[in-house]
C-alpha positions in Angstrom: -33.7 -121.2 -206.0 -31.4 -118.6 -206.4 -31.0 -116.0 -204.1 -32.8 -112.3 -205.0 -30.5 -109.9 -207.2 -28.2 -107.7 -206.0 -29.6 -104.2 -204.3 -27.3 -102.3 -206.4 -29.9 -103.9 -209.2 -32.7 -103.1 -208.0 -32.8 -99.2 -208.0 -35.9 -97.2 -205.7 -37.7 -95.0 -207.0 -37.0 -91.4 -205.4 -40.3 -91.4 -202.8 -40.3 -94.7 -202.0 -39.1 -94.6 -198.5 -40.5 -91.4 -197.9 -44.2 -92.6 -198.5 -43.3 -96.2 -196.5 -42.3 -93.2 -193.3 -45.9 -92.1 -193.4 -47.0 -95.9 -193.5 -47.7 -98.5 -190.3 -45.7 -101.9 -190.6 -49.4 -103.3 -190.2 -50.5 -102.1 -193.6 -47.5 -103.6 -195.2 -48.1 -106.5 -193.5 -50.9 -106.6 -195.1 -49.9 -106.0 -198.2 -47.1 -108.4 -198.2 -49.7 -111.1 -196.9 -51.2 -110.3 -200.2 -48.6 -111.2 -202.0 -47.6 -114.1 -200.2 -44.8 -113.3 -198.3 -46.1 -114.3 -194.8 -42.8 -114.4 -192.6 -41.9 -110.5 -192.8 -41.8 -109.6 -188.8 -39.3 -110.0 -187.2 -40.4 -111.7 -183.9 -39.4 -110.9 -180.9 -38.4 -107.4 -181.0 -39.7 -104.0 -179.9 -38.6 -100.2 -180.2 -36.6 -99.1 -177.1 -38.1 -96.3 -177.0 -41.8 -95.4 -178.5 -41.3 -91.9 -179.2 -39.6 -91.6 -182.1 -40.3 -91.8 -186.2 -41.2 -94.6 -188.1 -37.6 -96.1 -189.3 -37.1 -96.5 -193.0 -33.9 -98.0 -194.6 -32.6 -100.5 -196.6 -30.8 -103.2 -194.7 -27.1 -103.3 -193.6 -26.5 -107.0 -192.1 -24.2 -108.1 -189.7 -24.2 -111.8 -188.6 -22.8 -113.5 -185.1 -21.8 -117.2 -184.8 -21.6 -118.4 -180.8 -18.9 -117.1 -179.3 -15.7 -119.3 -177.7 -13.2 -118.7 -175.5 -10.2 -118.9 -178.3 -11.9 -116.4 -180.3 -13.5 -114.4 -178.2 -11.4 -112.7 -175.4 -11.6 -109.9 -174.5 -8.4 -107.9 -176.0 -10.6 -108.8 -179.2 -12.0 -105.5 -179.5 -8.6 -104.3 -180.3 -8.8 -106.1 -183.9 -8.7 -103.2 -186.2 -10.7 -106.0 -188.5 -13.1 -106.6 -186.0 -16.9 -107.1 -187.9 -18.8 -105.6 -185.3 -16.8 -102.4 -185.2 -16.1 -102.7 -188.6 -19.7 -102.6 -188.9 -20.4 -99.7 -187.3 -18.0 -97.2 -189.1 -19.4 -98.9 -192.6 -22.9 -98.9 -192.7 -23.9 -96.3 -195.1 -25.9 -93.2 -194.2 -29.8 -94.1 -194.1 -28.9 -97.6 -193.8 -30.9 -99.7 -190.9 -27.7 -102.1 -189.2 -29.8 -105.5 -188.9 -27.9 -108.1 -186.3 -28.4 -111.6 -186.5 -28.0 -112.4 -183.2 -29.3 -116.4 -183.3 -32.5 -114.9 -181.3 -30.2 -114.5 -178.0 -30.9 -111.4 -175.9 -28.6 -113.6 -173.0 -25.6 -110.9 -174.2 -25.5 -107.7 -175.7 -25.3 -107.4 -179.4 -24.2 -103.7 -179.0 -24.3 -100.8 -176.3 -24.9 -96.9 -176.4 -21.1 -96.0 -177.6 -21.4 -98.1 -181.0 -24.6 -96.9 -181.3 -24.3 -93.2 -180.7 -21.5 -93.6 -183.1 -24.1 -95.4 -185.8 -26.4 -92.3 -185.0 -23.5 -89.7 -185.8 -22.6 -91.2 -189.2 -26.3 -90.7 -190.1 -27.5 -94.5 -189.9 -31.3 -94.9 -189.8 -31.6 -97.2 -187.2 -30.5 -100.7 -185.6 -32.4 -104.1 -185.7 -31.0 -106.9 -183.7 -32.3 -109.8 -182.2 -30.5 -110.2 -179.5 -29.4 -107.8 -176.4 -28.6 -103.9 -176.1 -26.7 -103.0 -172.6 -26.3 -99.5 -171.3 -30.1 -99.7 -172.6 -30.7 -96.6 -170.9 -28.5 -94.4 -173.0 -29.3 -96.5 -175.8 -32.9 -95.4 -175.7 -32.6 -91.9 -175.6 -31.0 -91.5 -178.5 -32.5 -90.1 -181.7 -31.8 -92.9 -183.6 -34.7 -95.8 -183.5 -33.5 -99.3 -182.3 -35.1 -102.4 -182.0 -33.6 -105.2 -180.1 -35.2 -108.1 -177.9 -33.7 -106.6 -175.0 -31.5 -105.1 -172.4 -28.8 -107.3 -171.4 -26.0 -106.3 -169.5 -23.2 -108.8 -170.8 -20.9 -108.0 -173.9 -21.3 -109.7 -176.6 -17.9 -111.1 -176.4 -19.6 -114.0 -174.1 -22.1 -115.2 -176.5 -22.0 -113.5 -179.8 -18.8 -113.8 -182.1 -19.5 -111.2 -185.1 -18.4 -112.9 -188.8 -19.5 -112.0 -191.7 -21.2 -108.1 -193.1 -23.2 -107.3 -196.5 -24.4 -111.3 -196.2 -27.8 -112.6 -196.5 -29.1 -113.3 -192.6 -31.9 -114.4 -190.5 -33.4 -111.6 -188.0 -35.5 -113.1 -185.5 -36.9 -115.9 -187.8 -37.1 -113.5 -190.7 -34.6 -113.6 -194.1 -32.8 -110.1 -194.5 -30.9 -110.2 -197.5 -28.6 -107.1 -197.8 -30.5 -104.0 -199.2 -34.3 -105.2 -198.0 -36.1 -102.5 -197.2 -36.5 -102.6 -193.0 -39.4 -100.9 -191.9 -40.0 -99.9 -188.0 -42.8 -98.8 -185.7 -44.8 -99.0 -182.6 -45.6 -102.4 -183.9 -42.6 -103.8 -184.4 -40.1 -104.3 -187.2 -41.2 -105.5 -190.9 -38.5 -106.8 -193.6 -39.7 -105.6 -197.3 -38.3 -107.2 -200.2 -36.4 -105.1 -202.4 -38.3 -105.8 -205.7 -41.0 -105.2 -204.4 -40.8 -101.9 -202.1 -41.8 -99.8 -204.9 -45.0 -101.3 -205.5 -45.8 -101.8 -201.6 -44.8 -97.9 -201.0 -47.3 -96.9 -203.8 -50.4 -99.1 -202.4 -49.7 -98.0 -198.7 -50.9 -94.8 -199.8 -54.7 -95.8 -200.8 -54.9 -98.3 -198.0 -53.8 -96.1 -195.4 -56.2 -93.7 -196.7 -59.0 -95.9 -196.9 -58.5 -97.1 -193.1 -58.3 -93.3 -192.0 -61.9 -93.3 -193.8 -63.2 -96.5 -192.3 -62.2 -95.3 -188.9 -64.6 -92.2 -188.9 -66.9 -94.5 -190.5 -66.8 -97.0 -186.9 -66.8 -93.7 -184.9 -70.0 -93.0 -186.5 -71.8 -95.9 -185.8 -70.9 -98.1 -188.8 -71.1 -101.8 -188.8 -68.3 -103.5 -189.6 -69.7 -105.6 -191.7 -69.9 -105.0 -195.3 -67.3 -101.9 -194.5 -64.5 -103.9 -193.3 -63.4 -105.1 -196.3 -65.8 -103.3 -198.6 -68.2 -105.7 -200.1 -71.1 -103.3 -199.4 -70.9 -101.4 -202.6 -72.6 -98.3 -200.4 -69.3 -98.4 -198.5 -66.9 -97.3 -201.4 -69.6 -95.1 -202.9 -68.8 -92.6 -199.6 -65.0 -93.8 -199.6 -65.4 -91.9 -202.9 -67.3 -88.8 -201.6 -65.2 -89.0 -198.4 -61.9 -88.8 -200.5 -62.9 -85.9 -203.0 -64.1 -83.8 -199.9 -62.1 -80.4 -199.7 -59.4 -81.7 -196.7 -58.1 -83.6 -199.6 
């Protein structure tokens, strides 16, 4: 099978990401479930800190190899090629940096220097699946990250960075480069280009139908024949519900 087109292909249209902001990774799970794609969280990892905005972004990948002692010393942060720096002053504005870290939180993937500096050139957050050290700092920044993880060691002893703008895996999930990442209290979900437009369009009436069906259970509403709809009653008040004056 050949491997999705290019991002550059596949142009959004202009509210796309803004609708999937006012979304939950759990409705496009959902609707992704729907559509077949059943491998879209990436496992294993959770917001740093909870109190910041849904991330939306499409995906900037960087991908490690295990590290070894011939490649990875430690004056190898003075490469001016290095990929994981490299990585950080060329991920695009609004773009999510996704780390393929093997699912190893044992060593950092990145600390709160690289990472203030992602959230100064305007990056919409980080996704890695293995460690962040200086976590601390890390989590009070503005920026939303994901990782599995503090870890205190660099990732010089575990994590050799090789190749950016590749296809990758992200704790168990594909990420192909420009993949729509998607982040929230519930974790992280990986939308496929081709189809973000589509999923950003339906989030809408699904979220607004589970806003409805929550007043519905706060009134005293079985679940039953509500939950999906297959009491015809139920979408008869959806439909009063929605053309009520707070819409």
């Amino acid at each position: 099978m050949p491997n999705p087109l290019p991002a550059e292909s596949i142009p959004l249209r202009p509210d796309t990401l803004a609708l999937l902001s006012q979304a939950s990774t759990a409705t496009v799970a959902t609707l992704l479930f729907k559509r077949g794609f059943h491998n879209a969280y990436v496992q294993g990892v959770s917001a740093l800190s909870t109190e910041r905005a849904t991330m939306v972004g499409p995906a900037f990948t960087l991908r490690h190899i295990p590290s070894r002692p011939d490649t990875d010393p430690l004056d190898a942060f003075r490469e001016p090629d290095h990929p994981q720096r490299v990585a950080v002053e060329d991920c695009p504005e609004g773009a999510v940096l996704v780390m393929d870290c093997r699912q190893d939180a044992s060593a950092a993937s990145a600390g709160s220097i690289l990472l203030t500096r992602l959230q100064v050139r305007g990056a919409a957050g980080v996704v890695t699946d293995g460690g962040i050290r200086d976590a601390t700092g890390a989590a009070s920044l503005r920026m939303p990250i994901y990782a599995a993880g503090p870890s205190a060691p660099t990732n010089l002893t575990k994590h050799h960075a090789v190749d950016i703008g590749l296809p990758i895996a992200c704790g168990g999930v594909a990420v192909y480069p420009g993949d729509i990442v998607m982040g929230d209290g519930d974790g992280v979900m990986i939308i496929p280009r081709h189809l973000a437009d589509a999923i950003a369009a339906e989030t809408v009436e699904m979220e607004l139908f589970e806003a409805f069906v929550l007043e519905e259970v706060n009134l005293g509403r079985r679940i039953i024949g509500l939950y999906p709809p297959t009491d015809p009653e139920a979408l008869v008040r959806f439909g009063k519900w929605r053309s009520s004056p707070q819409f």
